[in-house]
N, C-alpha and C positions, 0 to 999 in steps of 0.2 A: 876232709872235704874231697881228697883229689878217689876216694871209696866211696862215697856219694854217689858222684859223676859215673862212676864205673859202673855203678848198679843203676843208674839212672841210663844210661846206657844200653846197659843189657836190658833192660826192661823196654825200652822201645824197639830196640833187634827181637826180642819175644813176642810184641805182641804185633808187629810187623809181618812177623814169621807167620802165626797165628791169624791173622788177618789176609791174608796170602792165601794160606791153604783156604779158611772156610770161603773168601770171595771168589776163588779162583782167578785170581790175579798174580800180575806181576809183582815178585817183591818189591822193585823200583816205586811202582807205583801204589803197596800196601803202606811203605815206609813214607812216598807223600803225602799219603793220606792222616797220618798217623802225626805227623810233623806239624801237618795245617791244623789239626784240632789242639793241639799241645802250644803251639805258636798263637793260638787268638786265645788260650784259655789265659796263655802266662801275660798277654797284652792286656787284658781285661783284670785280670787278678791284682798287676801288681799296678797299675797305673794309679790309682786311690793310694795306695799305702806309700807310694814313690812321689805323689804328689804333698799328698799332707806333711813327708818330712821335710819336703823343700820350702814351702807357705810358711810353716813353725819356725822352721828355723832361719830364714831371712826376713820378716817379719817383725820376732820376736826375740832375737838374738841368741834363741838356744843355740846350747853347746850340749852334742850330743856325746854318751860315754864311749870310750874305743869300741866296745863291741857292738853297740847301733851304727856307727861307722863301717864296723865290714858287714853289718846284716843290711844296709842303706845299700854297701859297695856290689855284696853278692846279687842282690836282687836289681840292679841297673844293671850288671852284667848280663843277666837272665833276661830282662827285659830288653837289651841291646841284640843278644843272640836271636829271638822270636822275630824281632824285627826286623833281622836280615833273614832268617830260615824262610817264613811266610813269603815273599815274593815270588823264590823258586820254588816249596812245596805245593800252593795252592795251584798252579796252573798246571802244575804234575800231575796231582791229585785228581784233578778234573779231567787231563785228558787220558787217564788209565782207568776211569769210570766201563762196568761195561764189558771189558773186553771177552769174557763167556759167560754163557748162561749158568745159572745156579741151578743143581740137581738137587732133587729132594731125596730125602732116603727110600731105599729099599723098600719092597711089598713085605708086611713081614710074614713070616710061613707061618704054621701052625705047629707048634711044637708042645710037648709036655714038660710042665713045670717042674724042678728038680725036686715034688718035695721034701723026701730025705735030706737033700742040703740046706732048704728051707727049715724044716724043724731042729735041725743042728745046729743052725746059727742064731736061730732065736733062742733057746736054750744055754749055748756055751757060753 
């Protein structure tokens, strides 16, 4: 689990990075952007599946197996983390909206086509 988290991790530090450069923006404010969409998706995702195990089993007096118990546990921890991220992402997020204009690419020139490397790589 604690290799999960790490790659889960690094994957919002990547696409922060990544969202940075192509917005032209501040990291601060790529990574709140990036937090606010992750944070309302995992509110929404898990709210249904966090709720029906709670109805089931106070209701009905299930008794769930150890490992519904830490997939129950992991996923209220997930849904506890979003619900504290969101308050300070979203108003980051908002007010880092903006900060330079987007450049569109290059005129592009007029150039010849390599086709000797062209017929060499369709071929090999």
């Amino acid at each position: 689990m604690l290799l999960l988290g790490l790659v889960s991790i690094w994957r919002v530090a990547v696409l922060s990075r990544i969202y940075s450069v192509v917005c032209r923006t501040r990291f601060v404010h790529a990574l709140a952007s990036i937090l606010t969409a992750a944070s309302i998706e995992m509110l929404v995702g898990i709210f249904v599946p966090m709720m029906e195990h709670g109805i089931l089993a106070g209701m009905a007096g299930i008794r769930h197996s150890p490992a519904e118990e830490v997939r129950h546990a992991a996923m209220t921890s997930a849904w506890v983390g979003a619900l504290i991220t969101l308050p300070f992402a979203l108003p980051t997020a908002l007010l880092g909206r903006g900060s330079q204009p987007i450049q569109g690419f290059p005129p592009r020139s007029p150039d010849r086509l390599p086709w000797a490397w062209l017929v060499a790589s369709a071929l090999g």
